[in-house]
N, C-alpha and C positions, 0 to 999 in steps of 0.2 A: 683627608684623602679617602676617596670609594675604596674600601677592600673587594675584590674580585678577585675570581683564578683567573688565571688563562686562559685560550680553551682550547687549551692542549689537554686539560684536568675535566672538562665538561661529561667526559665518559668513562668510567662510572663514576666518576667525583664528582656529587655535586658541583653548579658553578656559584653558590652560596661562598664567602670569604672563609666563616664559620664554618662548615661542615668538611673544609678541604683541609683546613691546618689541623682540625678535631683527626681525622682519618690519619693524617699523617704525622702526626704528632703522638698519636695514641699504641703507644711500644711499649712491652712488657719486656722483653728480653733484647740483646744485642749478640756478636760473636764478632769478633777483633781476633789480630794478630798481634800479640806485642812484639814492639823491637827488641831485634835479636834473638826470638825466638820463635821455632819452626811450625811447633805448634797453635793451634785456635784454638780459644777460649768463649762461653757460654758464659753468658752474664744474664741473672733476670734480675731488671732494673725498675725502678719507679721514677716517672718524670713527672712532677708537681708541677704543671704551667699553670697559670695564671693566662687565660685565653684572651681576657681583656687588656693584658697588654702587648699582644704579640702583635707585632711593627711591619706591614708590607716594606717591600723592598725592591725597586728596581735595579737590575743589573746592564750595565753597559754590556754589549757583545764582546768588545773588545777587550773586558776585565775578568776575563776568567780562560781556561783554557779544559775541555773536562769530553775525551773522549765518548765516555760511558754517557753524560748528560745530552751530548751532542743526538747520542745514538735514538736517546727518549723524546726528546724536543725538536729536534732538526734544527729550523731557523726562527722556532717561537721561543719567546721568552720565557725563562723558568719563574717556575711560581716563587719568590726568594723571598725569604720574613726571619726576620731578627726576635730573638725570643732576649729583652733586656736583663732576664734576671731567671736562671737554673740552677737549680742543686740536686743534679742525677743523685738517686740512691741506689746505692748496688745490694742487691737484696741476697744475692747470692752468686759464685761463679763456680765452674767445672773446667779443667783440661779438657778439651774433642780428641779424642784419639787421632791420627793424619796416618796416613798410607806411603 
């Protein structure tokens, strides 16, 4: 199977396979809400992917439902790839203070 983006990702993403999941993929820190509680948390995390094996994916329209994605994509298909094998490491995490 060609890996290509979309070309929804063509500006400023690369339309290379390689250089859109490298972008998007490449995350030092995260911030989550855990369940049941009111606070965000700061997590700087290490993702070890393995780039050779991460798996396009197409998505049926009808198989997802995701206001926010809708609002980035409209009626093109999102760029979607299966990463077969992660072991996030959490390197570190902080309470955010909330208002």
């Amino acid at each position: 199977m060609r890996r290509t983006a979309p070309p929804v990702f063509a500006v400023p993403v690369s339309e290379q396979w390689e250089s859109a999941i490298r972008i998007l993929c490449s995350q030092d820190f995260s911030i989550v809400k855990p369940p049941g509680d009111a606070a965000l948390v700061e997590s700087h995390i290490e993702l070890p992917i393995d780039f050779d094996t991460v798996m396009p994916l197409e998505l049926a329209p009808s198989s997802f439902q995701c206001p926010c994605l809708e609002q980035l994509v409209g009626d093109q298909a999102p760029l979607s790839f299966l990463i077969p094998c992660l072991q996030l490491k959490v390197l570190s995490e902080r309470r955010l203070n909330t208002v």
